[in-house]
C-alpha positions as CSV (number, residue, x, y, z in Angstrom):
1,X,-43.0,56.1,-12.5
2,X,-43.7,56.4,-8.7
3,X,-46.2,53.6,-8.9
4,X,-43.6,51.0,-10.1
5,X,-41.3,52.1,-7.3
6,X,-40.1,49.1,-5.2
7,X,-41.9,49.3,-1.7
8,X,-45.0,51.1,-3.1
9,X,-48.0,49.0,-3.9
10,X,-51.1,50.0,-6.7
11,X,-53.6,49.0,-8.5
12,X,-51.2,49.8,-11.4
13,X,-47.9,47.7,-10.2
14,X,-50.3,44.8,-9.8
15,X,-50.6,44.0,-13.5
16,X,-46.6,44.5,-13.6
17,X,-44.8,41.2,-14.3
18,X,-40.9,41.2,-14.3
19,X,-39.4,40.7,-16.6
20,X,-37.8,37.5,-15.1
21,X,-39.9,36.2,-13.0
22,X,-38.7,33.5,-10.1
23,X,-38.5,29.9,-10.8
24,X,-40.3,27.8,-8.5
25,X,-38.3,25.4,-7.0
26,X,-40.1,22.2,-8.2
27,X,-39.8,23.2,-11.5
28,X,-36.1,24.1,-11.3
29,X,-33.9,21.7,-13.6
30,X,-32.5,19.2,-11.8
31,X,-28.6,18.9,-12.1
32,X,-27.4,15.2,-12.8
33,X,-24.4,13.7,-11.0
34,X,-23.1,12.8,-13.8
35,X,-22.7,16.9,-14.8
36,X,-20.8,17.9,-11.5
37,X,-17.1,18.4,-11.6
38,X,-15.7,14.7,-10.7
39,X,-12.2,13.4,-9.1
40,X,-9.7,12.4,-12.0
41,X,-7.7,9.0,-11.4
42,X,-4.3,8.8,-13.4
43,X,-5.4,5.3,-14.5
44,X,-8.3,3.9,-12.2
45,X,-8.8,4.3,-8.1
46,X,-7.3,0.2,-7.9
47,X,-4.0,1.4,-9.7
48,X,-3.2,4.9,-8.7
49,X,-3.6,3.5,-4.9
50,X,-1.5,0.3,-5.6
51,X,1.2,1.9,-6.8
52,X,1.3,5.4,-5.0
53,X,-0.2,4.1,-1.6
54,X,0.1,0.8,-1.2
55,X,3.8,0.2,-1.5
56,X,4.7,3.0,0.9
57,X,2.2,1.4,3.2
58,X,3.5,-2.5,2.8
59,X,6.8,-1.2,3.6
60,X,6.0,0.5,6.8
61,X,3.9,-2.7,8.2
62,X,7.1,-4.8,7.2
63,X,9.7,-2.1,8.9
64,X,7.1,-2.2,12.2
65,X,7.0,-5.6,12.2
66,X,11.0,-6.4,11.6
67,X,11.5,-2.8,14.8
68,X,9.2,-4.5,17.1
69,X,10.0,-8.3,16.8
70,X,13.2,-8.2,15.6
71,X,14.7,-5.3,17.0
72,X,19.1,-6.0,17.3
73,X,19.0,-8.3,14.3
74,X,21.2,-8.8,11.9
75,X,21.0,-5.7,9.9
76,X,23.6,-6.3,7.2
77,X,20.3,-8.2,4.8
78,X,21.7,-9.6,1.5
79,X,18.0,-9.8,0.7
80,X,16.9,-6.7,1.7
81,X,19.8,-5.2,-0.2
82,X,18.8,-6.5,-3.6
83,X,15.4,-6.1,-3.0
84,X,15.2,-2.7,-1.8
85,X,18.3,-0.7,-2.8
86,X,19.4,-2.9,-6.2
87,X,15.9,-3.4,-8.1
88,X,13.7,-0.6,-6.6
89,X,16.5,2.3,-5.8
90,X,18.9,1.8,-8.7
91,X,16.3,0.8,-10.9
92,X,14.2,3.6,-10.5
93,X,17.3,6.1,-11.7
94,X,17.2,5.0,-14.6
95,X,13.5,5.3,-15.5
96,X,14.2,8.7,-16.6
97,X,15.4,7.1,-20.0
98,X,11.8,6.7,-21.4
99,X,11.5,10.5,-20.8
100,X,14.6,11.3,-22.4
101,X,17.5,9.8,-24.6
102,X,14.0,7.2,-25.6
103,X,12.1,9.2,-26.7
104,X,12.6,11.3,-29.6
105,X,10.2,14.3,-28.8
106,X,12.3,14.6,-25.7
107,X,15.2,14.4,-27.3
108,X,14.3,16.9,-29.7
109,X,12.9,19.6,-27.0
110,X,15.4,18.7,-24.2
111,X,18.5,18.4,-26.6
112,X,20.9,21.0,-24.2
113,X,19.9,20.0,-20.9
114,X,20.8,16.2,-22.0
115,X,24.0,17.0,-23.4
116,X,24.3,19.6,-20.4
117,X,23.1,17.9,-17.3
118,X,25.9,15.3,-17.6
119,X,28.7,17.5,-18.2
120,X,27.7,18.9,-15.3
121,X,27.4,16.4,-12.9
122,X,30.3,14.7,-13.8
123,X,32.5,18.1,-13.2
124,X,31.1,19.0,-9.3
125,X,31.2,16.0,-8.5
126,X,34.7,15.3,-9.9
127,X,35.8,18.7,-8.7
128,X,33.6,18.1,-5.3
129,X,35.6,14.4,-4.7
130,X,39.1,15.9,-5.3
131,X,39.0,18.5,-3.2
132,X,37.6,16.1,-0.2
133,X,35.5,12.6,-0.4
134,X,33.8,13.2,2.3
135,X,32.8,16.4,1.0
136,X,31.6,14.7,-2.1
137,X,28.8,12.3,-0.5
138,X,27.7,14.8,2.4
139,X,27.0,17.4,-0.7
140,X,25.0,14.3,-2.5
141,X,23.7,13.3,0.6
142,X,21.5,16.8,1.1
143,X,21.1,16.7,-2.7
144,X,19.0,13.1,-2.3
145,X,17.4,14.5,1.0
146,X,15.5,17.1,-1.3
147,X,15.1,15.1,-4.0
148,X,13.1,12.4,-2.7
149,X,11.4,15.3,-0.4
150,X,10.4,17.0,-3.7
151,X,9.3,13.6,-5.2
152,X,6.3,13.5,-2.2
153,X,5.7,17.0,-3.5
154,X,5.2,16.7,-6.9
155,X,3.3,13.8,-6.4
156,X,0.7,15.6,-4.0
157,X,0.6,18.1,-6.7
158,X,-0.5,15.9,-9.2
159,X,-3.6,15.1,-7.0
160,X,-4.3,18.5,-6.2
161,X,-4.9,19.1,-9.8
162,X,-6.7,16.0,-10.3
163,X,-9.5,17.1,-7.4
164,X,-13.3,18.2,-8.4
165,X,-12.1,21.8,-7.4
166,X,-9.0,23.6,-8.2
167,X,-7.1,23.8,-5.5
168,X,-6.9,27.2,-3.8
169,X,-3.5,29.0,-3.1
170,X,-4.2,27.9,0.7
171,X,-4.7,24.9,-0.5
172,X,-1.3,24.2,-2.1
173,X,0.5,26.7,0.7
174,X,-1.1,24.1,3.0
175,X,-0.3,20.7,1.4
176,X,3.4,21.7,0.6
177,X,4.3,22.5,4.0
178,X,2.4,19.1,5.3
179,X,5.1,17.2,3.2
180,X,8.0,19.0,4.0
181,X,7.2,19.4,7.8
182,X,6.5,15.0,7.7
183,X,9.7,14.8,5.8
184,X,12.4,17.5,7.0
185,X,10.9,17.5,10.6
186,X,12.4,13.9,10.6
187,X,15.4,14.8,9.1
188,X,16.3,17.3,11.3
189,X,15.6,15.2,13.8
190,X,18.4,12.6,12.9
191,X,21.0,15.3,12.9
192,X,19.8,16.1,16.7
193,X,20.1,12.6,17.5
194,X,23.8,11.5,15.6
195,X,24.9,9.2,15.2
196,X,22.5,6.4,13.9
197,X,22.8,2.9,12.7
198,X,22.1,4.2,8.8
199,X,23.6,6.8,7.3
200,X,21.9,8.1,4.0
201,X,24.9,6.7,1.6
202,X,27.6,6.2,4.0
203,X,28.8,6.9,8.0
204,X,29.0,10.5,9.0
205,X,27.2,11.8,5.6
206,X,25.4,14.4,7.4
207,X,26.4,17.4,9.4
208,X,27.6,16.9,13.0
209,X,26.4,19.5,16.0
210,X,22.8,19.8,16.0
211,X,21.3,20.5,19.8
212,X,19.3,17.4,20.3
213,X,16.2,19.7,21.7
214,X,16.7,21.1,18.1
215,X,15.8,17.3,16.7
216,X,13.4,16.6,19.0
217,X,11.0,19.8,18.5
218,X,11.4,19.5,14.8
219,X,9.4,15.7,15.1
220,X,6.9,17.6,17.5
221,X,6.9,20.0,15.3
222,X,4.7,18.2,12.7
223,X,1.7,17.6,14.6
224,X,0.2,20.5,14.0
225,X,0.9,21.4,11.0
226,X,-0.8,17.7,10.1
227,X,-3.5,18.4,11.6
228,X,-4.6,21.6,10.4
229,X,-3.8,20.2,6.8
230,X,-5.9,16.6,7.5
231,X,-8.8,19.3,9.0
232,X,-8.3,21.2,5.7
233,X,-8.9,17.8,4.0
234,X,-12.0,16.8,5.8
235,X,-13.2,20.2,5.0
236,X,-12.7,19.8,1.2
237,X,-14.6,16.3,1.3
238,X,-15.1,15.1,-2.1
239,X,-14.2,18.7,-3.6
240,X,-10.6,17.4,-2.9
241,X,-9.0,14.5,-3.7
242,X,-8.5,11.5,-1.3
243,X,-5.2,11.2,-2.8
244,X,-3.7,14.1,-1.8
245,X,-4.7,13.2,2.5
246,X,-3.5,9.1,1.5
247,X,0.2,10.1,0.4
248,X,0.8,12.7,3.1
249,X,-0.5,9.9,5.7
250,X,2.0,7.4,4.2
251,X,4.9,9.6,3.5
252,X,4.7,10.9,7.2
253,X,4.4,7.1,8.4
254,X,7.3,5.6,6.5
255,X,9.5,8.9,7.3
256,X,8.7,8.9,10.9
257,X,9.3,5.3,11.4
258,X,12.2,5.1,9.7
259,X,14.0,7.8,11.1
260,X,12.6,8.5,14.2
261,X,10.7,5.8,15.7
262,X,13.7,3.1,15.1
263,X,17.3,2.7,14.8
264,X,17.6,0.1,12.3
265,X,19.7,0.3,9.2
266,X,16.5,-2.8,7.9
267,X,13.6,0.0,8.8
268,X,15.1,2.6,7.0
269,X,15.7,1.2,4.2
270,X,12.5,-0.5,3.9
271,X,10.4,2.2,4.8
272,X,12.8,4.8,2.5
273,X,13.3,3.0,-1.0
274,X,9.7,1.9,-1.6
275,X,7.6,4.7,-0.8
276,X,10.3,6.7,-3.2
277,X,11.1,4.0,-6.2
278,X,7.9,2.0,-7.1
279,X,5.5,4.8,-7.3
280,X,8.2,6.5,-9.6
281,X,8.5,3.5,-11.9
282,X,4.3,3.7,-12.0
283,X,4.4,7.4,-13.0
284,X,7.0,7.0,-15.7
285,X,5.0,3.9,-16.9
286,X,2.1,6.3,-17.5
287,X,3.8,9.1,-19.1
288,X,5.5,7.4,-22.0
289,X,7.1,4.3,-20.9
290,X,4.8,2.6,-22.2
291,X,4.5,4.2,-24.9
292,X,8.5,3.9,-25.9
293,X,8.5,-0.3,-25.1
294,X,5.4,-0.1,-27.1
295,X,7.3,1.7,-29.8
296,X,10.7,-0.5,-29.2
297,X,8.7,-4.0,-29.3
298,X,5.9,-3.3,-31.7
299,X,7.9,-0.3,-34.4
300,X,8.3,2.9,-34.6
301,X,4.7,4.2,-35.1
302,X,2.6,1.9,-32.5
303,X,1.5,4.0,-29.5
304,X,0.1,2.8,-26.5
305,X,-3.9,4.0,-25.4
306,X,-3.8,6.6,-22.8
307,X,-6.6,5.3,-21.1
308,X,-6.9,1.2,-21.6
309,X,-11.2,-0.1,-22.3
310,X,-11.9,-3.2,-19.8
311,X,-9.0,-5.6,-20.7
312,X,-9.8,-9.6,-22.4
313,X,-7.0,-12.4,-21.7
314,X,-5.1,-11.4,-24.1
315,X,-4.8,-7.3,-23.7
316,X,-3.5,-8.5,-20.1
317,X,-1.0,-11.3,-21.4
318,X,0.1,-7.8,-23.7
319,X,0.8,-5.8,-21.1
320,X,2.3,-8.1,-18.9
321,X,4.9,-8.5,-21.8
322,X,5.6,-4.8,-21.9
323,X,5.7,-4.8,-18.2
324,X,8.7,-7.0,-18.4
325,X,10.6,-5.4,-21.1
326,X,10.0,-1.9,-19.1
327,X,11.6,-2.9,-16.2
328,X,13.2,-6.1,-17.9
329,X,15.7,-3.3,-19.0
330,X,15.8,-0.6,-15.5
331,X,16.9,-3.8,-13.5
332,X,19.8,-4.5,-16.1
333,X,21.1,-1.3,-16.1
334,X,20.9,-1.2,-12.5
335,X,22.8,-4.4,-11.9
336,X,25.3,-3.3,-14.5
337,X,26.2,-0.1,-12.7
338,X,26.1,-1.4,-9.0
339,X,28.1,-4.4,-10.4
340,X,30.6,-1.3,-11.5
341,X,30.2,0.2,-8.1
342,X,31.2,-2.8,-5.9
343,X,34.1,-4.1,-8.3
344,X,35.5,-0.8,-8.1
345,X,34.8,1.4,-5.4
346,X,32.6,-0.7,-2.4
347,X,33.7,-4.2,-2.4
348,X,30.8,-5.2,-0.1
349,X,29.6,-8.1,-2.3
350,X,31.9,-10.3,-3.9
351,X,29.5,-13.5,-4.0
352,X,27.4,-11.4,-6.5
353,X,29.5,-9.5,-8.7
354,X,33.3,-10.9,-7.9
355,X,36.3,-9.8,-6.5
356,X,37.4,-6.4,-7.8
357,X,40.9,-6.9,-7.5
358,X,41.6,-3.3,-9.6
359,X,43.4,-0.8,-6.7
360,X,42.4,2.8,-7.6
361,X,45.2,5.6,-6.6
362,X,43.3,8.9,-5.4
363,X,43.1,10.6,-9.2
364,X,41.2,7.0,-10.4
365,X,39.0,6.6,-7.4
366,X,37.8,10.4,-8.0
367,X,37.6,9.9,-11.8
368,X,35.6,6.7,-11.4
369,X,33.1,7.5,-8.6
370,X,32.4,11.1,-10.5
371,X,31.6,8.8,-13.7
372,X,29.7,6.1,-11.2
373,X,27.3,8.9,-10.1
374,X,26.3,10.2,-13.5
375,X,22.8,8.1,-13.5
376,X,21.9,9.4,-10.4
377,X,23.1,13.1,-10.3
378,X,21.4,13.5,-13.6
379,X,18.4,12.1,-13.0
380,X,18.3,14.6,-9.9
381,X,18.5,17.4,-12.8
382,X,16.4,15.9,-15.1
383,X,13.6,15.6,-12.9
384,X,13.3,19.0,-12.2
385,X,12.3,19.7,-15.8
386,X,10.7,16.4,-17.1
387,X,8.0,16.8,-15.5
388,X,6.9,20.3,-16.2
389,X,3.1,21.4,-17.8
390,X,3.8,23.4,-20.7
391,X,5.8,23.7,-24.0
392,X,9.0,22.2,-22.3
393,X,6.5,18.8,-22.5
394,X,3.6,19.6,-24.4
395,X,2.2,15.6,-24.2
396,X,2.6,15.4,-20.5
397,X,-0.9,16.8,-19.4
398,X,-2.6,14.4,-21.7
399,X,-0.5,11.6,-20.6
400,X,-1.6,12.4,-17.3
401,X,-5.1,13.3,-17.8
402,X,-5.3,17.0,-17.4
403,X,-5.9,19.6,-19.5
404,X,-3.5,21.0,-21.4
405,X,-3.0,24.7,-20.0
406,X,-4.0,27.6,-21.8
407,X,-0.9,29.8,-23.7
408,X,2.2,28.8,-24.7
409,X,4.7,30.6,-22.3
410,X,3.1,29.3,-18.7
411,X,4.5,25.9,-17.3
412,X,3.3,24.3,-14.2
413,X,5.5,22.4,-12.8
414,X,4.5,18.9,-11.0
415,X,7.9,17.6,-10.4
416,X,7.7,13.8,-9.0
């Protein structure tokens, strides 16, 4: 035994061969590119970054432009109103049908919370405008505010799960606080530097009092966080996704612009209603809308291909069609309920949707703006449970590429 002893050499251990030899290198097996872990697209690289980049990024070139050359304008843009806030904003609220009330599975799984959600919505806020209007949109002011801050989130998350690696805890811990710090950093900003020329939903819809130092270190405040998170990026290389870096850079550039850089009611809304409403629209397109015009055009049974083969003439001229009957129907509901909104309660357009010459006591006003916000204070519910991983949505990883996760309990959530 003492002659097979590491360190001590014989005659004896000479003729001992291990029992797994070393592998030269040259005759190692060579591991193909094709077998490494790759970077997952939703659809393709052109159509995840022209809808989840690109608009966000059209609209702050446009709110730089109209801040720099046309600063002290007219900021009251009929245009820019329907545009913007009409076809993207409003419109987007009510994407959130093709992953509920249209789709049966939903219905089905999600049958309390969309027999809940508006019951509930409609009572604060009914409750919430009695008691004191300005209470009302101040409360759905900071309920938007974290909405649309979550949306950069859960859309960040998607990507981090779509990398070549799973993302680490630091990882996430990291990429989280890069979107809040280039979100709320601006926001708290604003409320160090009131009052603006745009307000969220109306004049003095945010808190008062803020020190103004407060504001100002809150914007500074970003830089570094930024940084360590783009170094974090670099770092990762193509074991992350380039994804992940592209909507933190535009999220921090429209939100910064918007808010900080300029005082324009035109820059804000540009740079704000994009970045949030198209991508959205894109998601919901992906996971199921699709699939339910598909299903409303073409009968019950016809289901859309998750992932398209290299499209003829007429697979194009197809989805075009669909296209338009998927949004065809988010614009009409949105003109329907702003048409409601400015009969009844804003009166700020009367060459588009008439005179409203219906007064409202206080009890009618309350009762009608409770019922006007319904779209949008459920879609704020819904969206926190949509878009969950799991059993709550058991299509939703294949919808979206991933893997379905293990167990039946576990959901992980993604929320956009």
């Amino acid at each position: 035994m003492a002659d097979i002893l590491p360190g001590r050499r014989s005659p004896t251990t000479a003729a001992v061969r291990p029992l797994f030899p070393p592998r030269r290198a040259d005759k190692l097996p060579l591991v193909r590119p094709s077998a490494r872990p790759r970077q997952r697209w939703l659809v393709s690289p052109t159509f995840d970054l022209g809808w989840f980049v690109l608009p966000g990024l059209l609209a702050a070139i446009v709110g730089l432009v109209i801040g720099v050359a046309d600063a002290g304008g007219d900021e009251d843009s009929l245009t820019l109103w329907i545009a913007g806030v009409l076809l993207v904003d409003v419109a987007h609220v009510w994407a959130s049908l093709y992953r509920t009330w249209l789709d049966p599975e939903a219905r089905r799984r999600h049958a309390s919370l969309l027999r809940g959600a508006p019951l509930l919505v409609f009572t604060i806020g009914f409750m919430a405008h009695a008691i004191s209007p300005a209470l009302f949109w101040t409360c759905l002011a900071y309920l938007a505010v974290f909405h649309f801050i979550k949306q950069q989130e859960g859309f960040v998350s998607i990507y981090l799960r779509a990398g070549a690696s799973p993302p680490t805890r630091l990882d996430r811990a990291l990429s989280k606080a890069a979107v809040w710090a280039c979100t709320a950093g601006p926001v708290i900003y604003w409320h160090g530097h009131l009052p603006r020329r745009f307000a969220w939903f109306m004049a003095d819809d945010f808190l008062t009092g803020l020190p103004a130092q407060l504001g100002t270190l809150a914007a500074w405040a970003q830089l570094p966080i930024l940084a360590l998170f783009f170094a974090r990026r670099l770092q990762l290389g193509r074991r992350g996704h380039p994804m992940v870096a592209a909507i933190v850079a535009v999220t921090a550039l429209c939100w910064n612009l918007g808010i900080v850089c300029f005082d324009d009611d035109r820059v804000f809304t540009i740079t704000n209603v994009f970045l949030h409403g198209v991508p959205y629209m894109a998601l919901v397109w992906i996971a199921g809308g699709r699939e339910r015009v598909e299903a409303l055009v073409h009968g019950a049974r016809a289901r859309a291909p998750a992932r398209p083969a290299r499209l003829d003439d007429q697979s194009r001229q197809r989805i075009v069609a669909l296209l338009a009957v998927f949004y065809g129907l988010l614009a009409g509901l949105a003109i329907a309920e702003e048409a409601l909104w400015d009969r009844l309660v804003w009166h700020d357009h009367p060459g588009l949707f008439g005179d409203g010459q219906l007064e409202l006591d206080a009890f009618g006003l309350t009762l009608v703006v409770a019922a006007l916000t319904l779209p949008q204070g459920t879609h704020y519910i819904l969206d926190r449970y949509i878009w969950r991983v799991g059993e709550q949505n058991p299509r939703l990883a294949e919808q979206l590429g991933f893997k379905a996760p293990k167990g039946s309990g576990n959901a992980d959530s993604i929320r956009p």
